[in-house]
C-alpha positions as CSV (number, residue, x, y, z in Angstrom):
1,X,104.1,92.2,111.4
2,X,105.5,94.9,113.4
3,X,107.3,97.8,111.2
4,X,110.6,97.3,113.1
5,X,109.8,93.6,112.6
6,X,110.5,93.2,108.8
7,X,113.9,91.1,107.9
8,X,115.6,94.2,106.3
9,X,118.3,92.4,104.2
10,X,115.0,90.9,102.6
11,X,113.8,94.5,101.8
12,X,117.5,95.3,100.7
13,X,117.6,92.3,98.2
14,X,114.2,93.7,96.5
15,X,114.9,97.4,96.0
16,X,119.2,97.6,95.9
17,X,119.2,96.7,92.1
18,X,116.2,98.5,91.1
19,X,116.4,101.2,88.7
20,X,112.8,102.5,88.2
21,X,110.3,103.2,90.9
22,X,106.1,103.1,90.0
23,X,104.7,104.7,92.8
24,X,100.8,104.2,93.8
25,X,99.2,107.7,94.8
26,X,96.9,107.2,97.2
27,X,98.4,105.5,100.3
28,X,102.0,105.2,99.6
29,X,102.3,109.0,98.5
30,X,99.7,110.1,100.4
31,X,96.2,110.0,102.1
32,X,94.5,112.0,99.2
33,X,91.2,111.8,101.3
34,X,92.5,112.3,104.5
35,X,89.8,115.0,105.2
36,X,87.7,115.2,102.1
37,X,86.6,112.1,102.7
38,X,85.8,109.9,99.8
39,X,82.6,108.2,101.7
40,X,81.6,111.6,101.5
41,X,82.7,112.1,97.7
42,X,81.0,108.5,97.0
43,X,77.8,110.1,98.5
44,X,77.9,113.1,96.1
45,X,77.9,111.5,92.9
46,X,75.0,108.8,93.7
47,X,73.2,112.0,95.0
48,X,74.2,113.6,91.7
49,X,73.0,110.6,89.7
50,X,69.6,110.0,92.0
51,X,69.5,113.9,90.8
52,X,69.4,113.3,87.5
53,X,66.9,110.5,87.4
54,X,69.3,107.5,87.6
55,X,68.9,106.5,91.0
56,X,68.4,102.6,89.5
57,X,71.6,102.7,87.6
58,X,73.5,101.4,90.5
59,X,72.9,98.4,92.7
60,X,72.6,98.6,96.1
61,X,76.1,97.7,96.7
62,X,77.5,100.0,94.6
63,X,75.0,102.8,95.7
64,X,76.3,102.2,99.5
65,X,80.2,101.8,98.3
66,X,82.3,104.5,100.4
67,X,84.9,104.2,97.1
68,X,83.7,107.1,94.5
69,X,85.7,104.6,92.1
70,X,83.3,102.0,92.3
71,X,80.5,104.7,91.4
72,X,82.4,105.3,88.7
73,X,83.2,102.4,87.0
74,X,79.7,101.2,87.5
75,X,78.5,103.6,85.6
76,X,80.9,103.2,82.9
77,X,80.4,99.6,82.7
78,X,76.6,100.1,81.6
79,X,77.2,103.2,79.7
80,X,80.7,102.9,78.5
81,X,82.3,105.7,76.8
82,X,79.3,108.0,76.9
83,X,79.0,111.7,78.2
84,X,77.0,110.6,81.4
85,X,80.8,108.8,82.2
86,X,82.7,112.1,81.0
87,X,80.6,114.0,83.3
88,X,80.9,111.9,86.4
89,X,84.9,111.4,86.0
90,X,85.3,115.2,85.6
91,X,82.8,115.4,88.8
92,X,85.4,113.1,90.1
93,X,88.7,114.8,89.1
94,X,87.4,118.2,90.4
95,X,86.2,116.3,94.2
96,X,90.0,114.7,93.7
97,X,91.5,118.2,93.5
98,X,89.3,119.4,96.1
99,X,90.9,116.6,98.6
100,X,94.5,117.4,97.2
101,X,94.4,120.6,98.8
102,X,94.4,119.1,102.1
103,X,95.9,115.6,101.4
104,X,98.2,114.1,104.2
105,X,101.8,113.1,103.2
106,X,102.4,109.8,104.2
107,X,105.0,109.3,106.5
108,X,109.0,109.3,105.0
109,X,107.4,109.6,101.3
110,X,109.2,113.0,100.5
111,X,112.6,112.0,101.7
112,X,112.4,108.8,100.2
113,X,111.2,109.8,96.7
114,X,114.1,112.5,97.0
115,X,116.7,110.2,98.0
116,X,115.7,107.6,95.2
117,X,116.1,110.3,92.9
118,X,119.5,111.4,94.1
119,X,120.6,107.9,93.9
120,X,119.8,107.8,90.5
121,X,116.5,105.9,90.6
122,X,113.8,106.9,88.1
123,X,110.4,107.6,89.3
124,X,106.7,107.1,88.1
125,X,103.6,107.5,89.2
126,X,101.2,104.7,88.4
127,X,97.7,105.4,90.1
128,X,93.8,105.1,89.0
129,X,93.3,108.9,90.0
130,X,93.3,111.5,87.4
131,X,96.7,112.6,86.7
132,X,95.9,116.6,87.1
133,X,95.7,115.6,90.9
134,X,99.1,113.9,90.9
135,X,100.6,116.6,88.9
136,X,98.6,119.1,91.5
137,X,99.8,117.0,94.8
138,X,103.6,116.6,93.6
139,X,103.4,120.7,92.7
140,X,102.4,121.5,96.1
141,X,105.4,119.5,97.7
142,X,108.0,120.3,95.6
143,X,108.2,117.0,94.0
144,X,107.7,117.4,90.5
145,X,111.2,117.1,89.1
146,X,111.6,113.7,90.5
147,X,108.7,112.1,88.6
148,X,108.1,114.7,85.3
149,X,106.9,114.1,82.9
150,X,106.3,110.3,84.2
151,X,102.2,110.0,85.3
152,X,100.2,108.3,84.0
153,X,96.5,107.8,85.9
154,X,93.3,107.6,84.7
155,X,92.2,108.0,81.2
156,X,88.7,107.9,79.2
157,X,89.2,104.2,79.2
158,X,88.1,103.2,82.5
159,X,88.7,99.7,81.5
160,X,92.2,100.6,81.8
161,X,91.9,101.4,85.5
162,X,93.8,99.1,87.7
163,X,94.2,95.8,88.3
164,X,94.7,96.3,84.2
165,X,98.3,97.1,84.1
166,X,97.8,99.6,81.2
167,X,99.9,102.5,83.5
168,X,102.2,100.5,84.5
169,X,103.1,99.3,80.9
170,X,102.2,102.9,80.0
171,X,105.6,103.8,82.2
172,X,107.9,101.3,81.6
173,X,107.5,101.6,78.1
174,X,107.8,105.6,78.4
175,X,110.5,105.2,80.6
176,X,112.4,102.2,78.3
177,X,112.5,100.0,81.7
178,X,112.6,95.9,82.0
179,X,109.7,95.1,84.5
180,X,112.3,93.1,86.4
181,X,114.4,96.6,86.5
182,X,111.5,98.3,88.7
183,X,109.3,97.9,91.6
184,X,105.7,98.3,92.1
185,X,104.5,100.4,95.5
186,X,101.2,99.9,96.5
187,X,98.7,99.6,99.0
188,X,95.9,97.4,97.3
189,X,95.2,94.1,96.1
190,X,94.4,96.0,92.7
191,X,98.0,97.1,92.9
192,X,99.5,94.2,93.5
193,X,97.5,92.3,90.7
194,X,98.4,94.9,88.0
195,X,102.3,94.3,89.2
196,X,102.0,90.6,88.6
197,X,100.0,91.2,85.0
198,X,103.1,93.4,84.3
199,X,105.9,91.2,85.8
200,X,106.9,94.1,88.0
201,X,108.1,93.0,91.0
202,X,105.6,94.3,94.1
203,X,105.9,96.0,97.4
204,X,102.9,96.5,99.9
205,X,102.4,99.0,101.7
206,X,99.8,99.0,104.8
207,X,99.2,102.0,107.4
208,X,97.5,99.5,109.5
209,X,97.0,96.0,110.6
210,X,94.1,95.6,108.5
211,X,95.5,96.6,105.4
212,X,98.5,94.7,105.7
213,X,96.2,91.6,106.6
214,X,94.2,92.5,103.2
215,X,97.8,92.4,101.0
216,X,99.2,89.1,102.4
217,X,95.9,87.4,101.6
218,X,95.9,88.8,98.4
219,X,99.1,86.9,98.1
220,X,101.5,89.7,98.7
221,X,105.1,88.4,99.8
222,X,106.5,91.5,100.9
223,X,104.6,94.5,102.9
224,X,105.9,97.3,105.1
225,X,103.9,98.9,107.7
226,X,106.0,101.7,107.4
227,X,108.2,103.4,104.8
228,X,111.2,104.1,107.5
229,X,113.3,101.5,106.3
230,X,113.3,101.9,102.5
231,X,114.8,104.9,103.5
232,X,117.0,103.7,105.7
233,X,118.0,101.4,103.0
234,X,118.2,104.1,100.0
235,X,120.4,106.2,101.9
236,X,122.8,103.4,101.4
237,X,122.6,102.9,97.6
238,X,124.8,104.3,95.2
């Protein structure tokens, strides 16, 4: 579907009455590893493992995965909750920050969270990075006000990490919010499964063909290929 495609009374009848806003980070904020690649980052901490003796602790799947996340929760799933964990999330968290730095805005994000917010929409962050990049990312753009003190990432409890709804709840419990009240932005199948567990209402986003292919066969019912028109739209809302 093109972006100028989408029916956009549909996309008006989904976000007009919403009154909170759980934002994914990584894709419908921004592209966190937009030049600190996390292929790269994925590469570092099996190399860190192999380093450390523990080359056999990952299958061969999961030792090839360009997603650092799946290193990571490999891990944790045969060594939950242990200091080898701890260390590879801060590893993690501190490659996160590293990519922060020189993380690409997505396109429209910064005048659509601002314009949510001067409509009176509240905003959260809902995202399976560590929140000390969120709260780094949103410093750096001058977007802190609209979603303080309202992130909630990853914990100790990796278990937690999305599709678990755990942030999500996290927020709308913080934020006193019916799930029908909100609306779920995201760019994953992960995302759009935690939105579902939660009864949060969902809203795909895909930067290309392929991930918009990924979301609708996931069972996503509404993705936008660009972020253009919710702003078109919130300009509108009162």
């Amino acid at each position: 579907m093109e972006e100028n495609a989408y029916d956009t009374e549909e996309l008006r009848k989904l976000i007009e009455d919403v009154r909170v806003v759980l934002w994914d980070f990584d894709g419908p904020m921004c592209r966190l590893f937009a030049r600190h690649t996390a292929e790269r980052v994925a590469d570092d901490l099996v190399e860190w493992l192999a380093g450390r003796g523990l080359h056999g602790l990952l299958a061969d799947e999961e030792r090839q995965s360009p997603d650092p996340q799946v290193v990571l929760r490999a891990v944790d799933r045969r060594h939950p909750g242990s200091d080898l964990v701890a260390e590879l999330e801060e590893r993690l968290t501190q490659e996160e920050l590293r990519a922060a730095r020189t993380a690409m805005p997505t396109a429209y994000a910064d005048p659509l969270i601002h314009t949510w917010t001067a409509v009176g929409a509240r905003l959260a962050v809902a995202t399976n990075n560590s929140p000390r990049v969120v709260r780094a990312y949103l410093a750096g753009r001058g977007l802190t006000a609209c979603f303080a003190p309202h992130i909630y990432g990853r914990t100790e409890d990796l278990h937690h990490l999305k599709p678990d709804p755990h942030c999500l709840n996290r927020a709308l419990n913080a934020m006193g919010a019916a799930p029908a009240a909100a609306l779920m932005i995201g760019d994953s199948p992960s995302d759009l499964a935690a939105a579902r567990e939660a009864r949060v209402p969902f809203l795909g986003y895909a930067r290309h063909e392929r991930k918009e292919k990924i979301l609708r066969e996931a069972g996503a019912d509404h993705v936008v290929r660009s972020l253009e028109p919710l702003l078109r739209i919130a300009r509108t809302l009162r």
